[in-house]
C-alpha positions in Angstrom: -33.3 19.2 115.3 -29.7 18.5 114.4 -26.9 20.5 116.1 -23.3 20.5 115.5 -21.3 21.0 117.6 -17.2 22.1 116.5 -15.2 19.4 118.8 -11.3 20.3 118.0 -9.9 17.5 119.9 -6.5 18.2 120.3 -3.9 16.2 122.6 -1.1 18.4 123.7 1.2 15.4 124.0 5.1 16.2 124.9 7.3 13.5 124.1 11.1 13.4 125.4 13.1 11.2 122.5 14.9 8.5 124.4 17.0 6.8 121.4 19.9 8.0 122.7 18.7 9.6 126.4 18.6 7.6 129.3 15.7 9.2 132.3 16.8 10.7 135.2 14.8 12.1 138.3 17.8 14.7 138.9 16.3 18.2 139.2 18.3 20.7 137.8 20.5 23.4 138.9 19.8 25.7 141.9 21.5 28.3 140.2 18.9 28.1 137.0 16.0 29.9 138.7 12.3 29.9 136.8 11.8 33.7 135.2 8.7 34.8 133.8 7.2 37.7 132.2 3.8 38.7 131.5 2.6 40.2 128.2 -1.0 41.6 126.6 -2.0 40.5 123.0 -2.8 43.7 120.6 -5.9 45.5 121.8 -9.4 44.1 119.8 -13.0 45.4 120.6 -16.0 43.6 120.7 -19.5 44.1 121.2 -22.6 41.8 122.3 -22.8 38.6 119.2 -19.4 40.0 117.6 -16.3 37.5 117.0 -13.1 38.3 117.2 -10.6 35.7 115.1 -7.0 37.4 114.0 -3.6 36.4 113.7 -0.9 38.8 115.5 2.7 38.3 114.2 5.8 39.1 116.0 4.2 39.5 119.3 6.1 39.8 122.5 8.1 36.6 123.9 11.0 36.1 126.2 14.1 35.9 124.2 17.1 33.7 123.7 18.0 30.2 124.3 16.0 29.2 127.3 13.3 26.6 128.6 9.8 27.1 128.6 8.1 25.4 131.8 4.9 26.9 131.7 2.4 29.3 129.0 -0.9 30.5 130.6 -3.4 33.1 129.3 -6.8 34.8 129.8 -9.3 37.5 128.2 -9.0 40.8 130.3 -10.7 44.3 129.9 -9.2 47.4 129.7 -9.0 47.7 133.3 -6.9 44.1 133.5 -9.7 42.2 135.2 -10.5 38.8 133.9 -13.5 38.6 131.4 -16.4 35.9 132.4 -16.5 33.1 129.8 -20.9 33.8 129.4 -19.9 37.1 128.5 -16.6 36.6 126.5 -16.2 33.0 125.1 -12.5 31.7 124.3 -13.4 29.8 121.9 -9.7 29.2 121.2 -6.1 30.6 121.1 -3.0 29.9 119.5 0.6 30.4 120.0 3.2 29.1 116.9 6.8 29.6 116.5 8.8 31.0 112.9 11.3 32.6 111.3 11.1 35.8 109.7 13.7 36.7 107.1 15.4 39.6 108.9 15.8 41.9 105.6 11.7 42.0 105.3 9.6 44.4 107.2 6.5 42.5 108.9 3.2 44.0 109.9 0.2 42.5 111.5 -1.2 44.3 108.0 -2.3 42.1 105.1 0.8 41.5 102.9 2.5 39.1 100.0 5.3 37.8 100.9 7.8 35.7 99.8 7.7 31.7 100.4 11.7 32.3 101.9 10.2 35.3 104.0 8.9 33.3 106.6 9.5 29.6 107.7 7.0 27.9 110.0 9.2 26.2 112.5 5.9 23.7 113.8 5.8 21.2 116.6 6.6 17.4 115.6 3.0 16.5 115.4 1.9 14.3 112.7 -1.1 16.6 111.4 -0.8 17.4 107.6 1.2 20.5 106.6 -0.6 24.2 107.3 -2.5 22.1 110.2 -2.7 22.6 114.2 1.1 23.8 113.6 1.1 25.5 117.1 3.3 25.3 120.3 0.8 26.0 122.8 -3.2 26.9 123.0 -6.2 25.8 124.7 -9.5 27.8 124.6 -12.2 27.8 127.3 -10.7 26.2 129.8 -7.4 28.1 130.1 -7.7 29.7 133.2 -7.8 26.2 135.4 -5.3 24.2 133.3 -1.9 23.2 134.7 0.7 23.6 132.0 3.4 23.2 134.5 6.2 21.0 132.8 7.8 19.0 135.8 11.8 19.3 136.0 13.5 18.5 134.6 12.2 18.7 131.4 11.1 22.1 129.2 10.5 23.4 125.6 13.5 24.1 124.2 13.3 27.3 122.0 16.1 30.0 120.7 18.5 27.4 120.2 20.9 30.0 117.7 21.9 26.3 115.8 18.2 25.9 114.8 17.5 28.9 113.4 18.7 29.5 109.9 20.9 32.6 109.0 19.4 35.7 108.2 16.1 34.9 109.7 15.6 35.6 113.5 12.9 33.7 115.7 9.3 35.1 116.4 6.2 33.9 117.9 2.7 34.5 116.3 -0.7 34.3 118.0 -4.4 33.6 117.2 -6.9 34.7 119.4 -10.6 33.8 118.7 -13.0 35.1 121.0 -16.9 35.5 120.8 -18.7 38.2 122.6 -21.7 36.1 124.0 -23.9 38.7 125.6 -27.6 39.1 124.6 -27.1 36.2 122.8 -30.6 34.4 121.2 -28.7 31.3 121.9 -25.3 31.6 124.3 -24.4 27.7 123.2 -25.4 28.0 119.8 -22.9 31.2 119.6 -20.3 29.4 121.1 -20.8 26.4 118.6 -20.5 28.4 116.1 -24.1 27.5 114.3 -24.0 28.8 110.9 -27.6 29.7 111.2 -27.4 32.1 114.3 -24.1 34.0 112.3 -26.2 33.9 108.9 -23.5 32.5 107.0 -23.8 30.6 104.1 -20.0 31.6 102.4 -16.5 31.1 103.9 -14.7 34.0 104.5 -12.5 33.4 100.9 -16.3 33.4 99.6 -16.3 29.6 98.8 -20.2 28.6 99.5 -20.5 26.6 102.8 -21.8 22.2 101.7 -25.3 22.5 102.2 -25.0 19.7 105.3 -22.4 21.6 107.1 -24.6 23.1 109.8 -21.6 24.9 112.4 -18.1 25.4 113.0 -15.0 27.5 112.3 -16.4 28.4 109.0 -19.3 30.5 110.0 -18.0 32.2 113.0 -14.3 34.0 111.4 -13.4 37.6 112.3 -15.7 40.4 112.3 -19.2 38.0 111.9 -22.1 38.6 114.1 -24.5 35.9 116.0 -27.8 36.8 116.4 -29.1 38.4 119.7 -31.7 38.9 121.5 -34.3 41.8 120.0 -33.8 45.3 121.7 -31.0 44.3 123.4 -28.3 47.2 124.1 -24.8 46.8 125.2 -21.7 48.4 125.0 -18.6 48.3 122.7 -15.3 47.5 125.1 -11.8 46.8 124.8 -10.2 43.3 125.1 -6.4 41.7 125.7 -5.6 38.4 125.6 -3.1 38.5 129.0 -0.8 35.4 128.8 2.2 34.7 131.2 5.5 32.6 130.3 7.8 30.9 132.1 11.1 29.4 131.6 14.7 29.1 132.8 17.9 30.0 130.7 19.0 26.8 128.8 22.2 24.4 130.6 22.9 21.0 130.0 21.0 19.9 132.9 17.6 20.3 131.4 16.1 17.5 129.0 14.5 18.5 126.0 10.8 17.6 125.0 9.3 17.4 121.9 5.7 18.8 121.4 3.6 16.5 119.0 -0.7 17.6 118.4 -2.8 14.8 117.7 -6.5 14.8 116.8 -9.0 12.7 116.9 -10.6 13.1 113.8 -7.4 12.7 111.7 -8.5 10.4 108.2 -4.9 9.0 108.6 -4.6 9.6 104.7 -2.1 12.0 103.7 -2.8 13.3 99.8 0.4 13.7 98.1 1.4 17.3 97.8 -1.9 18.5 99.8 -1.9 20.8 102.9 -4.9 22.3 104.7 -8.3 21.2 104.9 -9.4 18.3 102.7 -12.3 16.0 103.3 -9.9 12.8 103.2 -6.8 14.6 103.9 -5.6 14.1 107.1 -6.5 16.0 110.2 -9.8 17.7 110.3 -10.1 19.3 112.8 -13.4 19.6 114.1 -16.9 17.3 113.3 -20.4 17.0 113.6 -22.2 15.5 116.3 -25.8 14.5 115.4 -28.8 14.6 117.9 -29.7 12.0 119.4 -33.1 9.6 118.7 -34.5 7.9 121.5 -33.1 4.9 120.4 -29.2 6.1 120.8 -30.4 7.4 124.5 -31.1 3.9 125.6 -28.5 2.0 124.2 -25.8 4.1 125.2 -27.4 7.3 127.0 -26.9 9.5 124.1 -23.1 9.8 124.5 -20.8 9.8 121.1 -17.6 8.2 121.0 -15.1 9.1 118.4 -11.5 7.2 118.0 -8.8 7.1 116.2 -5.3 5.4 115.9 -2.2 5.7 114.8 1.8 4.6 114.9 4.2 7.5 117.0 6.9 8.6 114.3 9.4 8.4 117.1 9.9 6.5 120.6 10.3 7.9 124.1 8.8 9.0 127.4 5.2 11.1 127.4 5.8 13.7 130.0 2.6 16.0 129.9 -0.8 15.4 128.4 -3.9 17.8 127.9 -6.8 17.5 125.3 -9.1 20.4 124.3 -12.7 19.7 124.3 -16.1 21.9 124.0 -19.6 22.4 125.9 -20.7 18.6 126.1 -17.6 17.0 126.3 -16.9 14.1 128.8 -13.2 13.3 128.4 -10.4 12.0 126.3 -8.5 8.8 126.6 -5.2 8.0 125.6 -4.0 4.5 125.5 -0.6 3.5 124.3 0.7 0.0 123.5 4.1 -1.2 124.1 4.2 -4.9 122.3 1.6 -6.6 124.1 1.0 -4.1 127.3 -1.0 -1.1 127.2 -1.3 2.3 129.5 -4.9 4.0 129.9 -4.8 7.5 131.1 -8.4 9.4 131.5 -8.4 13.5 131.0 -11.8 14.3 132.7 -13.3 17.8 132.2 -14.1 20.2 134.7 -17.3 22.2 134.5 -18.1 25.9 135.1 -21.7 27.1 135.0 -23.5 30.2 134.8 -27.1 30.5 136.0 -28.6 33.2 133.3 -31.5 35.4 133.5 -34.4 32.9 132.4 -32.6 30.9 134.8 -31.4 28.1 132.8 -27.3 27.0 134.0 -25.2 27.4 131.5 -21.8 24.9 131.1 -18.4 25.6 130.7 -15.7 23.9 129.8 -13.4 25.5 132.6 -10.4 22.9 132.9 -9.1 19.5 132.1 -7.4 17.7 134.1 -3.8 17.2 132.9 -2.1 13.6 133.0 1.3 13.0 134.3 2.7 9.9 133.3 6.0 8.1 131.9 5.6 5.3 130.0 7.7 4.0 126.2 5.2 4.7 123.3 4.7 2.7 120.1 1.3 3.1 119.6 -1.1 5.0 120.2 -4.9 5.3 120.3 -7.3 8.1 121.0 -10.7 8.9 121.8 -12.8 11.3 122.8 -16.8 11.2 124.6 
């Protein structure tokens, strides 16, 4: 039987430019205390197999011209306590910066607007246009990742010279959650297999290839995964709970730039294309077949996928995280200066769940970050 299995590989990778910027250990200012705030996505409700995969625009964010040194988040119920990952899956969620023209009402509503209405102010990754444009996100194992970003460097946002006149800065979120309980197959949910969702169409009503056997395609908002017969559960109310912090901008604090890699980008770039494209850039997620015996004993059944590629820009990597599902191993990222190169392993940290037929269920729960400083060129990436 083949399975597929949706591995976004993602490297949050923040870069500090050092052209012109020479690296100091100084902390910054006593004065320039760490705030932070707390917020709760929009309310959605999900019952056993259901998914849950909108975009909520204009949520709320700290404002003005200040830092960002940390951004965590977790699924909650309507009583605030956090929601277990074999009940509520995250399968992913997504924070992204723009500008909104600020003579244009915006709703979270369906609505045309305008290609001036609304600019994307992206990170400085090197993913084709309309792809993994986000600032921060992370799925399953949000709850035991450190996204701490040591002094004294942060993300600088607000910044009134970046933002062009008449628009004003605003922050939009994707959460994607799947509602696991009573599922026929828990992993197979959380995979996304088209077959448990009964999808054969994309959501825009394009048929699905007839090889493409799971992934983001089959599991978008409002489809259902199959559960298990006779199975009753409840309807309840979820928030995606998600903390900030930051400290208000000076001229002490070194600026980093965020750049999203991912390992299954073609390195091809078609002229004039953005989005998905079977040889256009980043994909971002693949297939991994089963295994024959074979595989198992030559290299124990594990896949290995790589790719490479040339940083647009030089300068010290402060903070590194990847984003891997059930089955995953670990990342590596090497970089090469000249003729030296700088291996850093980002191991995976499992959660299990023992279920009712008493099989354990795993989690991907946390990945260990890397904290490094090193001059990158070049860089390589790979994922097991």
């Amino acid at each position: 039987m083949v399975h597929s299995f949706r591995a976004c590989l993602l490297l949050f990778a923040i870069l500090i430019l050092a052209s012109n910027l020479s690296y100091t250990r100084a902390s910054m200012k006593g004065g320039n205390k760490i705030k932070s705030a707390t917020f709760l996505s929009p309310k959605f409700v999900l019952g056993p197999g259901s998914v849950e995969n909108r975009f909520y625009r204009n949520v709320d964010f700290p404002k003005g011209h200040i830092g960002i040194k940390s951004f965590n988040a977790e699924v909650i119920d309507d009583t605030g306590n956090p929601v277990p990952l074999h009940e509520t899956y995250l399968h992913h969620w997504l924070v992204s910066r723009y500008y909104q023209r600020l003579d244009v009402v915006e709703t979270n509503h369906e609505q045309k607007f305008e290609e001036s209405d609304r600019i994307s102010a992206r990170n400085s990754g090197i993913c084709q246009k309309g792809i993994l444009n986000q600032y921060f996100g992370l799925g399953s194992e949000t709850r035991k990742t450190a996204t701490h970003i040591p002094d004294p460097y942060a993300i600088e946002i607000g910044n009134p010279a970046e933002i062009p006149v008449g628009y004003e800065e605003r922050w939009l979120l994707n959460v994607h959650a799947i509602d696991t309980r009573g599922a026929e197959d828990r992993l197979g949910c959380t995979e996304c297999r088209c077959d448990l969702y009964n999808i054969t169409v994309s959501e825009w009503g394009r048929p699905l290839r007839p090889d493409y056997k799971g992934g983001l395609l089959c599991c978008y908002d409002h489809t259902q995964c199959k559960v298990k017969q006779g199975f009753q559960g409840t309807r309840r109310s979820l928030y995606l709970r998600y903390t900030v912090e930051w400290v208000e901008w000076d001229s002490d604090i070194i600026p980093v730039k965020i750049f999203i890699f991912d390992v299954t980008d073609t390195g091809k770039r078609l002229n004039g294309s953005t989005g998905f494209g079977p040889e256009n850039g980043c994909q971002v997620e693949y297939e991994i077949k089963s295994c024959s015996s074979t595989d198992t004993a030559v290299n124990g059944c594990v896949d290995v996928k790589r790719t490479n590629f040339t940083m647009p820009t030089t300068g010290y990597l402060i903070y590194g995280v990847a984003h891997q599902h059930t089955g995953g191993i670990g990342s590596t990222l090497y970089g090469k200066v000249t003729s030296t190169f700088k291996l850093q392993f980002c191991s995976d940290v499992l959660s299990s769940h023992l279920d009712m037929a008493g099989s354990f269920l795993f989690f991907s729960l946390a990945i260990v970050r890397i904290l490094f400083n090193y001059f990158s060129l070049y860089i390589n990436f790979e994922y097991f």
